[in-house]
TORVEX-419267 format. One record per residue (C-alpha): x, y, z; residue in one letter. Coordinates in steps of 0.05 Angstrom, whole numbers, padded with zeros to 5 digits, always signed. Layout:
<sites>
XYZA/...
</sites>
This chain:
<sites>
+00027+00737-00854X/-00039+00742-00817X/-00080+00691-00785X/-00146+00691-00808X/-00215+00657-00807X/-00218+00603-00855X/-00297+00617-00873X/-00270+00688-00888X/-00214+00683-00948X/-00231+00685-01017X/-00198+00630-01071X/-00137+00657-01096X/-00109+00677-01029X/-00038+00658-01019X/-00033+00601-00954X/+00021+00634-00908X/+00040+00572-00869X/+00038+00500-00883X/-00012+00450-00865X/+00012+00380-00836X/-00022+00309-00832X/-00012+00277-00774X/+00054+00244-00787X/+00082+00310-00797X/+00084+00316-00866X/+00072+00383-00905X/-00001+00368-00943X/-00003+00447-00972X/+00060+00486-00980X/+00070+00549-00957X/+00058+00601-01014X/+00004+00546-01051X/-00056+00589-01079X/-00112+00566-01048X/-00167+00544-01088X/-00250+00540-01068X/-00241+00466-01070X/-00192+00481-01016X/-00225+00518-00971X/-00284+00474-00970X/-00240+00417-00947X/-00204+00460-00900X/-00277+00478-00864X/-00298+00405-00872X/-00247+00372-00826X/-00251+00434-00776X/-00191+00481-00794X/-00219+00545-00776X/-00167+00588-00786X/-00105+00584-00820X/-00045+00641-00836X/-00046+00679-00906X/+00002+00721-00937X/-00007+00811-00949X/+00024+00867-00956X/+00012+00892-00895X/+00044+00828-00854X/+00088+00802-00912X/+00152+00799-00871X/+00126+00769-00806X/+00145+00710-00795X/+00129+00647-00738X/+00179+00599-00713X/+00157+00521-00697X/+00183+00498-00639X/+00222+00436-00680X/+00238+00428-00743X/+00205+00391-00787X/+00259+00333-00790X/+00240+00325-00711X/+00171+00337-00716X/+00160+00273-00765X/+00218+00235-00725X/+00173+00250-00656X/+00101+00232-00693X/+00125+00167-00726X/+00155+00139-00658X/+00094+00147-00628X/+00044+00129-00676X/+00092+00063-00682X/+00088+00055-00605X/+00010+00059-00593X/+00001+00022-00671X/+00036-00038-00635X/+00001-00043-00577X/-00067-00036-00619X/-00047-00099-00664X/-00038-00138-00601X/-00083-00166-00544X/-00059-00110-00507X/-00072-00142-00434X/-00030-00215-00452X/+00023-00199-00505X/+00044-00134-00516X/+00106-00098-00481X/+00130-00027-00497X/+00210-00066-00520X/+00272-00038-00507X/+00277-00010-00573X/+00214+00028-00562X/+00229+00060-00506X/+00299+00081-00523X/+00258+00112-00584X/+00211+00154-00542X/+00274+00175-00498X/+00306+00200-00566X/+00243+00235-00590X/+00257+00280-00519X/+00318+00287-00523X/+00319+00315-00596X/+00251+00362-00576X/+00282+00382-00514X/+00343+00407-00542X/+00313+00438-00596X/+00266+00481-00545X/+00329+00503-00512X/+00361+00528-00575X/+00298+00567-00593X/+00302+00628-00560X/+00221+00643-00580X/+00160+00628-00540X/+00117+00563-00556X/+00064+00572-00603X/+00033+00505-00637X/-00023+00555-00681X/+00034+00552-00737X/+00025+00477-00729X/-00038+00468-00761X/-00062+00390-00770X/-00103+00363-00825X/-00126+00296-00795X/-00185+00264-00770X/-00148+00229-00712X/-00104+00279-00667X/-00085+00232-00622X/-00011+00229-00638X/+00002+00303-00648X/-00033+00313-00589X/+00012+00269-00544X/+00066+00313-00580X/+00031+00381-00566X/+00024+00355-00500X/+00098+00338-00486X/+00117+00410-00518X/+00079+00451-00467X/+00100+00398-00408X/+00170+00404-00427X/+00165+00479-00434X/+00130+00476-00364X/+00189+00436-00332X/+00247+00488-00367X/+00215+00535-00332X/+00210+00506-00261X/+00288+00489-00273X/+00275+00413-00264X/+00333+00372-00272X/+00346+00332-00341X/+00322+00266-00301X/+00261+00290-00286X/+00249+00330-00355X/+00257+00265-00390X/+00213+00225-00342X/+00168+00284-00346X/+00169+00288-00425X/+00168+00210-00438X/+00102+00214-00391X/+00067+00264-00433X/+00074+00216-00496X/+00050+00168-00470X/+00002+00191-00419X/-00061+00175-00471X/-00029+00110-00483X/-00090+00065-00450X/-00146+00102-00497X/-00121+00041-00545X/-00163+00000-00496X/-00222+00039-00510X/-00279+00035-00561X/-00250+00083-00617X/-00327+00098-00633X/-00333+00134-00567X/-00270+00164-00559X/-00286+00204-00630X/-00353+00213-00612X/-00374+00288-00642X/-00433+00295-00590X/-00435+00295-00517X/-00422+00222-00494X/-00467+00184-00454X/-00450+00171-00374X/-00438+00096-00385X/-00394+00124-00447X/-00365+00175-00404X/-00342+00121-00351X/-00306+00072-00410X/-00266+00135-00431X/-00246+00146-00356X/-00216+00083-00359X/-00158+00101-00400X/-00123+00124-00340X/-00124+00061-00301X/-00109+00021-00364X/-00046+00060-00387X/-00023+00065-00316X/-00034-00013-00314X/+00002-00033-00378X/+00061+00014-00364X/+00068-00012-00297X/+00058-00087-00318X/+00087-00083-00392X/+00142-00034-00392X/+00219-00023-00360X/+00203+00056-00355X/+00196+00085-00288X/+00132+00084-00239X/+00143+00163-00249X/+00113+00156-00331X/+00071+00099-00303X/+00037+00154-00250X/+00036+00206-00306X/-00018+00159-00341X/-00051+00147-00286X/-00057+00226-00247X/-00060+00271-00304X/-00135+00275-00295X/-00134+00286-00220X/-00140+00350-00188X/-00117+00391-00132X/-00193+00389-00095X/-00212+00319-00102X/-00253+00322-00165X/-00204+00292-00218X/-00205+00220-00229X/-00192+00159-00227X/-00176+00167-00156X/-00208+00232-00129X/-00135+00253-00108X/-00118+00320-00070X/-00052+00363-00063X/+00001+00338-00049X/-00020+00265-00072X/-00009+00277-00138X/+00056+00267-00163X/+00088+00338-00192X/+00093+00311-00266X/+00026+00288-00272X/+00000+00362-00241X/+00044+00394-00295X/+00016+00349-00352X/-00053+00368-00329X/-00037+00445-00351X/-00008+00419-00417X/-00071+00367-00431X/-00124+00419-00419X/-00089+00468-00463X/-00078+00424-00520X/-00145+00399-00512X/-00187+00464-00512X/-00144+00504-00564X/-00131+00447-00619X/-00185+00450-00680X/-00229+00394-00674X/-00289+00374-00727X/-00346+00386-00684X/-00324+00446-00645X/-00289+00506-00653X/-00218+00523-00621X/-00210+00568-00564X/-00145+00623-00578X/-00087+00615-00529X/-00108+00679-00485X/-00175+00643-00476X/-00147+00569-00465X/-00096+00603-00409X/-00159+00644-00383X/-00199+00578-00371X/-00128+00553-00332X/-00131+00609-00290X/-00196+00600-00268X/-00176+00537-00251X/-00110+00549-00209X/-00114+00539-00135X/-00171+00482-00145X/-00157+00448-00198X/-00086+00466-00223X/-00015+00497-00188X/-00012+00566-00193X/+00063+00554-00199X/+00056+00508-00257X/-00002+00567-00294X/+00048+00623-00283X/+00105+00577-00322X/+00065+00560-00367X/+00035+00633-00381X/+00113+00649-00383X/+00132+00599-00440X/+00074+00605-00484X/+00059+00659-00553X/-00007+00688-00508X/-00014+00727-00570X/+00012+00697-00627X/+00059+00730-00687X/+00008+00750-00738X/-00054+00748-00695X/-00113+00806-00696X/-00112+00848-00625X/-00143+00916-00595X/-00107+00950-00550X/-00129+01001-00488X/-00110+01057-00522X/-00154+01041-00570X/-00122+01019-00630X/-00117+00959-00663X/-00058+00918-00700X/-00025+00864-00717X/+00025+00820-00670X/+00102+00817-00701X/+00136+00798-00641X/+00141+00769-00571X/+00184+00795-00511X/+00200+00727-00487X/+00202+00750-00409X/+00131+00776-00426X/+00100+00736-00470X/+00028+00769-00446X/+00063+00842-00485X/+00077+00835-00556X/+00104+00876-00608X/+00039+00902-00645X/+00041+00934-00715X/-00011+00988-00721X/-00036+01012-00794X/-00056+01077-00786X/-00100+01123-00845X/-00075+01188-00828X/+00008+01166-00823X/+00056+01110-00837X/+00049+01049-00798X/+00080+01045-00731X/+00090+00993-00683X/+00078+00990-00600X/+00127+00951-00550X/+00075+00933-00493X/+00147+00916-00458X/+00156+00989-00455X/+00086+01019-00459X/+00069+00997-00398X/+00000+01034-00392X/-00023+01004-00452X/-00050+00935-00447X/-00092+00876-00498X/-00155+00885-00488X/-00188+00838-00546X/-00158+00789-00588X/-00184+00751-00646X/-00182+00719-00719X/-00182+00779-00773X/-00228+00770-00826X/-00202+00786-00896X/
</sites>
């Protein structure tokens, strides 16, 4: 399979990976003929590109990072934790209960053994979301790349559940918040701006206030929109005054947040979202915690379009999971058979372009 620009496939092309809702159930099978009725819905809600079956990429495959038994396990606890607290008078009744937070402790447990038993990079482009609210898979997509973060800075399992239980519920005071202006499609106001900012002090608050979990998940909440120079909020925090969870949830927050499809923008691709990180590192974001993340992450994902410096062009079909910056490409060639290039071992050749193929 291939991914491809939605705007680009004709009806009758065969969908090459399913597409979720947000409680993580499959809404189009894999292998479903897609239809112009489709495709029009598809570009409505902002899926811009999706994977589709051909010859020429029938046997590659992509690997979630859960299965689909966790996925829908991890969505419904936390759509069942923030649903609760948005029934409630938030600030005088409502308490994350025991229950609920051995829950959320389960839902890491069960992803984070899962991400150790798959011996793949991360990639969340197979994971694409048919929903007008992201909010839930987004605290998951969130808690993925943290986790993945944390494996590879060798933190201990303490910490990677503190760390993971943090990044589900680090969103958790935007329940406080106008819903109006938090789905806003156009540039918010600066008095809308400054209710959204909020959400940090709120979800640190209620954790704090309403909860038994640690002042670690309570600071996650609260930090993960500081940044190293001072310019973060709520606090203006620098350095070293920001806890290390909330740095490395930071990385994973900006990353879901620029590469996710959205209604009223389009996605950036993973090479661009961890181009925008760099850029950042040193004054906004760790190096340390960039360079995991680069080293955990699909940079070019199974099945995408790229060019190479040799000048060719192909079709990823596999990751060297030391390297995830050098794929396996598949090159289709006019004047032989196709061929494929290990940028593990052709080391002078390098990506040079990446993007969505058209059909």
């Amino acid at each position: 399979m291939k991914l491809v620009s939605t705007n680009s496939i004709e009806p009758g092309a065969t969908l090459g990976q399913s597409l979720y809702n947000d409680n993580g159930l499959i809404l189009i099978h894999r292998g479903t003929k897609l239809t112009q009725n489709m495709l029009n819905r598809l570009l409505h809600i902002g899926i811009t590109y999706i994977y589709i079956e051909d010859e020429f990429t029938k046997d590659i495959e992509t690997e979630s990072v859960i299965s689909d038994e966790v996925r829908q396990k991890a969505l419904q606890t936390i759509e069942n934790t923030f649903t609760s607290i948005k029934k409630s008078n938030v600030l005088k009744q409502t308490y994350i209960s025991q229950e609920e937070e051995q829950a959320l402790m389960g839902v890491i447990q069960d992803v984070t053994g899962e991400m150790r038993k798959n011996k793949q990079s991360i990639s969340l482009l197979t994971d694409i979301l048919m929903t007008d609210d992201y909010t839930y898979q987004h605290s998951l997509n969130v808690a993925f790349y943290a986790l993945a973060i944390g494996m590879e800075m060798k933190l201990s399992s303490q910490e990677l559940m503190d760390l993971g239980v943090g990044a589900l519920l680090h969103d958790i005071g935007k329940v406080l918040i106008d819903q109006q202006v938090l789905q806003k499609p156009g540039k918010l106001t600066d008095a809308e701006y400054e209710m959204v900012k909020k959400h940090t002090t709120y979800g640190y608050e209620f954790i704090r206030d309403k909860s038994n979990l640690s002042s670690v998940i309570a600071e996650c909440a609260h930090q993960h929109h500081e940044r190293l120079d001072g310019s973060g909020y709520p606090r203006g925090l620098k350095e070293d005054e920001i806890i290390k969870h909330a740095k490395i949830i930071a990385v994973a927050d900006v990353f879901d947040a620029v590469t996710s499809q959205r209604t009223y923008r389009k996605p950036m691709l993973p090479h661009e979202g961890l181009e925008l990180l760099y850029a950042g590192s040193g004054k906004h974001f760790e190096m340390e915690m960039v360079l995991a993340f680069k080293n955990s992450i699909s940079v070019y994902p199974n099945g995408i379009t790229v060019e190479l410096s040799n000048g060719l062009k192909g079709i990823v079909i596999g990751q060297n999971k030391s390297l995830c910056d050098r794929p396996v490409v598949r090159i289709e060639s006019h004047d032989s058979s196709p061929f494929e290039i290990d940028l593990a071992s052709e080391l002078n050749i390098t990506v040079i372009n990446c993007y969505l193929a058209d059909v």
